[in-house]
C-alpha positions, 0 to 999 in steps of 0.5 A: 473591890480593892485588889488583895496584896500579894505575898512580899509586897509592902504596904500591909501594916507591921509591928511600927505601924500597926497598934497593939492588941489588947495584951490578954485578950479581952474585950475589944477584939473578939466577939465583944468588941472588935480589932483592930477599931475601925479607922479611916484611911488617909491618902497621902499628903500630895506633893508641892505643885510645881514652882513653875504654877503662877498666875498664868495657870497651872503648867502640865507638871502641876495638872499631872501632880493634881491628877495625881492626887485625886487619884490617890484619894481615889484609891486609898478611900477604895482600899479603906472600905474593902480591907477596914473590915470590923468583925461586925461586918462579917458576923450577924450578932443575932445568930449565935453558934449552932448544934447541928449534930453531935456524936462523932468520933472525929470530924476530919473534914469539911467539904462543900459542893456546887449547891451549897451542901456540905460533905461531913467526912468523918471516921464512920463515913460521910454526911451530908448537910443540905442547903436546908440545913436537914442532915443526912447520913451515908456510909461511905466517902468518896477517896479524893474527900477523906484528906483532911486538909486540901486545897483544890485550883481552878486548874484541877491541882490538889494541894494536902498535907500528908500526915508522915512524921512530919506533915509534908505539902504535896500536889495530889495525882502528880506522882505526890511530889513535894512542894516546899513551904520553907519556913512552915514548921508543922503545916496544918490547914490549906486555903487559896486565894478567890483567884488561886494566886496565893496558897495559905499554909498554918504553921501549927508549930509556929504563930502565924498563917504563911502565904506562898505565891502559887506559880504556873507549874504549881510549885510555891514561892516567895513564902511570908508569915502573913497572919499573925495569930494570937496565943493564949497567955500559956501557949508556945505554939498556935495550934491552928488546925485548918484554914479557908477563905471567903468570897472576898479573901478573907482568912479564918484560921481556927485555933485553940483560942477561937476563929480568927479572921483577917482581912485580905491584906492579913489584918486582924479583924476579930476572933469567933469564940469556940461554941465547945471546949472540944479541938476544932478540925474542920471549917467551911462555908455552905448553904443556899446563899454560901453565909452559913459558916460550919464548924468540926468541934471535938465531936459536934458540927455547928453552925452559924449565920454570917453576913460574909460569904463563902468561896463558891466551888466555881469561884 
C-alpha cells in the first residue's frame, strides 16, 4: 500500500492538472457513475541515457538512469493502484442505505469499540449496536463519549471541538488548551490519519476538509485545504458536519449534499447520497468485519455494507 502524502508536499493534483467535475453535479461522480474516471497512471518519461553508452556497453551512469526507470514504473504503477480509487471499489452497489432505528431526538454521535460495536450517543442516553447489528438500549453515557466531535491517538491525546461561540480546537485533559487550525473558519468534524500523523478538521464555513500535521507535542501545523468539497448550486458554505477515516486513509466528509469521500491524497472519489432529508451529525465505521458504514440523519441511524473497512480502534 502506497504511503498516504502528507500535508504541504506536491504532488497531489490541482485545479492545472486535475479535470473538472461535472458543473451540476450529476451523473458521473456519485452513486450513479463515478469521479473522478479511472485512469492509469504513467510514470514519467526517462531521461536520455547517457552519450557516454556506446558499443561497448552501457557505463555506470546509464545502468544507474535505467535502474532508475524501473524503478519508477515501479512505484508510480503502485501509487495508481492504491490512490485510483473509483466509488465502485469502496461501496457494494447491492447493498442500499439501511434503517436501523429511528426516533431520536438528535443523534450527537458515533462511537465504535474493539468488537466492532458502535455506541449511539444521543440526547436521551447512549445505544449500543452490536456487531449483529441487534441494537440495544441504555440510559445513560459515558462522559469521554458525549463530545460530538473527537478524534483520539495511539498515544491517549484527545482531540474536540468545543462548541463556545466560536467552535475551538482543544486537546481534552491537558488543561483544554487550544490548538490552532488557522485557516479553519468554523470546524466541525475531526479525523486522523491510520498512523496519527495528520489531523483532518471540516471547515463548515468554508469549502474543503484541512489537513494539519500533528507534532510530538500534540500541537498542529502546516495546515492546507486538502479536500475540496462540492456545494450544491445554492450554497456558500460546505456545511460538513463530521469527518472520519478508513482502514486505508481514506476521507469521508458528510455534507448537505451527501458522503464525500476522497482517496488518501484528497482526490475525489465520489459521493453516497443522504438516505433522508434530515441533517447528517454523525459517521462511523462497525460491525464484525469493521465494512458497515453508519450513518446519524436527522433522527434515523442507517446502515450500510461497504467493500472498504473501517479504522480499527487499535489501528
Amino acid at each position: 500500500m502506497a504511503k498516504r502524502r502528507r500535508p504541504l508536499m506536491t504532488g497531489r493534483g490541482d485545479a492545472a492538472s486535475t479535470p473538472s467535475p461535472p458543473a451540476s453535479g450529476g451523473e458521473g461522480w456519485g452513486e450513479g457513475g463515478e469521479w473522478p474516471p479511472s485512469a492509469t497512471v504513467l510514470p514519467p518519461h526517462p531521461r536520455p541515457l547517457s552519450p557516454e553508452v556506446g558499443e561497448r556497453g552501457a557505463s555506470l551512469p546509464g545502468i544507474f538512469l535505467c535502474v532508475l526507470a524501473v524503478l519508477s514504473v515501479v512505484y508510480f504503477c503502485s501509487a495508481a493502484s492504491a490512490q485510483d480509487m473509483p466509488l465502485s471499489q469502496i461501496i457494494a452497489a447491492d447493498h442500499p442505505w439501511t434503517l436501523v432505528k429511528s426516533g431520536y431526538t438528535k443523534i450527537d454521535a458515533l462511537v465504535t469499540d474493539a468488537s466492532g460495536r458502535v455506541r449511539v450517543i444521543h440526547g436521551k442516553g447512549m445505544d449500543f449496536v452490536g456487531a449483529d447489528g441487534a441494537v440495544r438500549i441504555r440510559h445513560d453515557a459515558d462522559a469521554d463519549v458525549k463530545l460530538p466531535h473527537q478524534a483520539r491517538t495511539h498515544r491517549g491525546l484527545v482531540y474536540i471541538i468545543r462548541e463556545d461561540d466560536t467552535p475551538l480546537v482543544s486537546l481534552l485533559n491537558q488543561n483544554a488548551p487550544v490548538v490552532e487550525t488557522t485557516g479553519v473558519g468554523r470546524p466541525s468534524g475531526l479525523a486522523l490519519s491510520p498512523d496519527d500523523s495528520t489531523l483532518f478538521v471540516g471547515d463548515a464555513s468554508g469549502n474543503a476538509v484541512w489537513a494539519f500535521r500533528v507534532e510530538k507535542d500534540g500541537t498542529l501545523s502546516a495546515g492546507e485545504p486538502y479536500c475540496p468539497l462540492r456545494l450544491k448550486p445554492e450554497q456558500k458554505e460546505s456545511g460538513v458536519t463530521c469527518v472520519i477515516t478508513d482502514a486505508v486513509g481514506r476521507i469521508y466528509a458528510g455534507t448537505p449534499l451527501g458522503v464525500q469521500i476522497f482517496d488518501p491524497t484528497g482526490r475525489l472519489c465520489g459521493v453516497l447520497s443522504n438516505p433522508c432529508e434530515g441533517k447528517v451529525t454523525a459517521l462511523a465505521y462497525g460491525g464484525a468485519d469493521m465494512n458497515v458504514l453508519y450513518m446519524a440523519c436527522g433522527d434515523r441511524l442507517y446502515s450500510r455494507q461497504m467493500l472498504a473497512r473501517g479504522k480499527s480502534p487499535e489501528q
